[in-house]
C-alpha positions in Angstrom: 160.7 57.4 126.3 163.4 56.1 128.9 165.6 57.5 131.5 168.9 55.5 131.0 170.5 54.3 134.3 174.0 55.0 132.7 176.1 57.7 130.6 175.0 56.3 126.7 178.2 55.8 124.6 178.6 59.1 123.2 177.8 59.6 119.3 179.3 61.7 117.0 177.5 64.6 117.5 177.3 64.6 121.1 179.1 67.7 122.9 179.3 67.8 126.6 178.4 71.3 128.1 178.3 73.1 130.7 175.3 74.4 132.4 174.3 77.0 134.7 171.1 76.7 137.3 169.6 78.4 140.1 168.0 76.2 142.5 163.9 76.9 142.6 164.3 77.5 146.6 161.8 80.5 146.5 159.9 79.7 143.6 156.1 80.7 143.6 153.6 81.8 141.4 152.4 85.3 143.1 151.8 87.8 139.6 151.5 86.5 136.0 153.0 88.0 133.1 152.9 85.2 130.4 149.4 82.8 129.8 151.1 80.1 132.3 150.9 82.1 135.6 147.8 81.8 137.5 148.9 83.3 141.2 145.0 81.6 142.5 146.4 78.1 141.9 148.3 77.0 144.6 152.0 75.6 144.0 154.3 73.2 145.9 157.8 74.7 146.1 159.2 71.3 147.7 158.1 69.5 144.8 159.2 72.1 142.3 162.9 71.6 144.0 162.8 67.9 144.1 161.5 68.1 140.0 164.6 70.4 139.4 167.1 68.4 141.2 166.4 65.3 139.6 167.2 67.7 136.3 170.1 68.6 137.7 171.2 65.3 138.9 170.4 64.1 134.8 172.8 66.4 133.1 175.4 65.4 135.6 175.5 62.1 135.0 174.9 62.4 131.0 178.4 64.0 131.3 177.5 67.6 131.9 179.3 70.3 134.3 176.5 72.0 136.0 177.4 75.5 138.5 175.0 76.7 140.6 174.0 80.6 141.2 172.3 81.0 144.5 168.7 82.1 144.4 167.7 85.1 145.7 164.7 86.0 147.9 161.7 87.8 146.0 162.8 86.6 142.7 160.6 84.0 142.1 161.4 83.2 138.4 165.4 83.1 138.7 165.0 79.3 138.4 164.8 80.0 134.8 168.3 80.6 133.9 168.1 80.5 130.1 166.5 83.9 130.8 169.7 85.7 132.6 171.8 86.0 129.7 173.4 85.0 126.4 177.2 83.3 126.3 178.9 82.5 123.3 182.3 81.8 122.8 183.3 83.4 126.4 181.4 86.5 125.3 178.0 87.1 127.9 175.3 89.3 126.7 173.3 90.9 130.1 169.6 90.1 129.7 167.7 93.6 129.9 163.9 91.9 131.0 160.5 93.2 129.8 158.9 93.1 133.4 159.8 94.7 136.2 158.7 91.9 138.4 162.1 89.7 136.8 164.7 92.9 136.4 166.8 92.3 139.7 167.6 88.9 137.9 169.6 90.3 135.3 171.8 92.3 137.7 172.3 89.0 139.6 173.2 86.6 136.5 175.4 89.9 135.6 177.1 90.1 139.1 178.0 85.7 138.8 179.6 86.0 135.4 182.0 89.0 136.7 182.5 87.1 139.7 183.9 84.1 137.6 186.0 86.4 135.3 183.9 86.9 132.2 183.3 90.6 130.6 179.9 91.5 130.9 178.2 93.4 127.7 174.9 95.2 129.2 172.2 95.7 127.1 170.6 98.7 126.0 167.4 96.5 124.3 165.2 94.5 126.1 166.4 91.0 125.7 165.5 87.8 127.8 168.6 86.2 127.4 168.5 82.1 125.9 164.6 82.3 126.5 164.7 84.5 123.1 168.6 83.7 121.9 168.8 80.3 120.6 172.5 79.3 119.5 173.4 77.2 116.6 176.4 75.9 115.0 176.5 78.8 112.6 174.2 81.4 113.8 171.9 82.3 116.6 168.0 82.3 115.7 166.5 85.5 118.0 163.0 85.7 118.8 160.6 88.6 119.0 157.2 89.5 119.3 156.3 89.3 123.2 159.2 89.8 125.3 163.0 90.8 123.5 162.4 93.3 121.1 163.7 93.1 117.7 166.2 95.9 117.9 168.1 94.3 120.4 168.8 91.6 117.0 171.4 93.5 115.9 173.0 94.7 119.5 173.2 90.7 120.1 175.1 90.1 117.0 177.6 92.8 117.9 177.9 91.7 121.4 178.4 87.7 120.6 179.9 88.0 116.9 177.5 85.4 115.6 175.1 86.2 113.1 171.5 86.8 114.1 168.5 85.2 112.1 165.0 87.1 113.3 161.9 85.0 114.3 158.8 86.6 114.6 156.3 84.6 117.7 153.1 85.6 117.0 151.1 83.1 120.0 151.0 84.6 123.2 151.0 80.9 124.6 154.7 81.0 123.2 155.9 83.8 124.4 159.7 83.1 124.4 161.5 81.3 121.5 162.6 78.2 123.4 158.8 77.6 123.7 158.6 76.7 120.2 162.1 76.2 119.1 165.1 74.0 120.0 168.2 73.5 119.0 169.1 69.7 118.8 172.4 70.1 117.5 175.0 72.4 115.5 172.8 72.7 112.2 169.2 70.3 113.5 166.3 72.0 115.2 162.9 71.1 116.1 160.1 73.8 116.2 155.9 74.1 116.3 155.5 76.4 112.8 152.1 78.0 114.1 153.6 79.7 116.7 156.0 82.1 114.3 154.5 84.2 111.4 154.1 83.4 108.0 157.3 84.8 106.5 159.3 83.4 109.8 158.2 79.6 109.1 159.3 80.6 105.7 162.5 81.1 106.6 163.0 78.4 109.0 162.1 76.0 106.4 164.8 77.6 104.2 167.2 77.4 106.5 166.4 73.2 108.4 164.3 72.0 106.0 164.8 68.7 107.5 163.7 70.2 111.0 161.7 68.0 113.2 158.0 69.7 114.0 156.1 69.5 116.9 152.5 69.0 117.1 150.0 71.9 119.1 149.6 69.1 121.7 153.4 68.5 122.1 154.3 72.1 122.3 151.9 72.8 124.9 153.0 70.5 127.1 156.4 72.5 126.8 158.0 69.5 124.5 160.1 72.3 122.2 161.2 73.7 126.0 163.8 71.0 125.8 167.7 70.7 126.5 170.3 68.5 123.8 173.9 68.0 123.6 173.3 66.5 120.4 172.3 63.1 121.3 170.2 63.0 124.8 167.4 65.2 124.4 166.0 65.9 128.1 162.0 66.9 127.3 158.4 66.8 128.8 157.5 63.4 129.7 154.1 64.6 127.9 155.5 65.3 124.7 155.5 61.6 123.4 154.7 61.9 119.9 157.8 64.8 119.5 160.1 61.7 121.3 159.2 59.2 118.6 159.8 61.6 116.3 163.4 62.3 117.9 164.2 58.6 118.6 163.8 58.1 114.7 166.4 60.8 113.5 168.7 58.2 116.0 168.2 60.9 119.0 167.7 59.8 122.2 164.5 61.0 124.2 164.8 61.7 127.7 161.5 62.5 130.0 161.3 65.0 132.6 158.8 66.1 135.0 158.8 69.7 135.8 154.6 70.2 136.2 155.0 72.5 139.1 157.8 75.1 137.1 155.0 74.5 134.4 153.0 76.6 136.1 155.1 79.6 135.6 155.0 78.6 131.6 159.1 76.8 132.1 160.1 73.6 131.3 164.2 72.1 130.9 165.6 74.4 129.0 164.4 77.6 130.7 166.5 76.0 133.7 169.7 76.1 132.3 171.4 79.0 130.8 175.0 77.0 128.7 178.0 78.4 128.9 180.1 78.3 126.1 183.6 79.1 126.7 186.2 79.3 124.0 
């Protein structure tokens, strides 16, 4: 894999977007609520910043708009964006989380989206935002099974007026869908079929059955945690087998280190949360 020193011309399918992040100023590991979080192993917050900066500083210069939320004391985990809600097409979904040691984040994500002039929906289901909302060209794939539960399915496709396609996770190492599942571009997606359940890999080889798959060792090294605009894909510097893969479907692989955010089981894309305007 290599980190290109300049914007690559862009190809056909490449889409600049825009991203929102929340800095990792008070990130730490102090409960555990997925198999990632370990609060007896020590963590560096000024490396997890200086990790997440140079993310930032990426998507900026691969021709992305990045906005900032600010980070709020005792929220350890609002680094992970993707989790505050779901936009599509101007519409935002409100996450609703699963654990009450992340809930004042979706109040917070809520409160920025007013503040910028969007309509908030708030959800009545548990729902973990883009950690469990993955958005295609023609559909959004939702996952279940750990954290958003599958009746909020059917309130997201009401909410976002995209249709909803149900995956079932059944590895607790896995917990949210963009663990095992990205979306590379409009209709392309690369996933690790032993995390979902037998009739769900069914389905999602109905629907890409061209999909790039991920070895166990590249998905647990976070490689499926990853962020595309069609083109650059920005993933775990450990996942080198999924990057060869990538760089032959004429994608372009780009490493990140985020070890220390790995300790709270996130990688790229739990970072950014897109927002897709009309």
């Amino acid at each position: 894999m290599s980190t290109p020193t300049a914007v690559v011309p862009p190809a056909p399918r490449f889409r600049p977007r825009r991203y929102l992040m929340c800095p990792p100023t008070h990130f730490t590991v102090t409960y555990s609520i997925n198999p990632w979080m370990d609060p007896a192993k020590p963590t560096d917050t000024a490396l997890a910043v200086a990790q997440w900066e140079r993310l930032r500083r990426l998507l900026v210069g691969l021709g992305h708009r990045v906005d900032l939320i600010e980070p709020e004391p005792l929220l350890p985990d609002m680094v992970f964006a993707a989790n505050g809600a779901t936009v599509v097409a101007g519409r935002v979904l409100a996450a609703r989380f699963r654990h009450p040691q992340r809930a004042a984040e979706a109040p917070a994500y809520a409160s920025w989206f007013r503040a910028h002039g969007y309509q908030v929906h708030e959800a009545t289901h548990v729902n973990e935002g883009e950690g469990d909302y993955l958005v295609t060209g023609t559909r959004i794939l939702a996952g279940s099974g750990f954290r958003t539960d599958a009746a909020a399915h059917a309130e997201a496709q009401r909410a976002l007026g995209r249709p909803v396609v149900g995956l079932e996770l059944v590895d607790p190492r896995f917990y949210h869908l963009d663990t095992a599942l990205a979306v590379l571009a409009d209709d392309e997606i690369m996933y690790y079929p032993e995390a979902f359940s037998a009739h769900s890999r069914r389905l999602l080889q109905e629907l890409y059955p061209d999909a790039v798959t991920a070895t166990e060792e590249d998905a647990l090294v976070f490689g499926l945690n990853a962020v595309s605009d069609g083109h650059h894909v920005v993933l775990s510097a450990q996942a080198v087998g999924l990057a060869a893969r990538l760089a032959a479907r004429d994608y372009v692989p780009i490493d990140i280190e985020l070890s220390e955010l790995l300790k709270s089981g996130g990688g790229a894309k739990c970072c950014t949360l897109e927002v897709r305007d009309r």
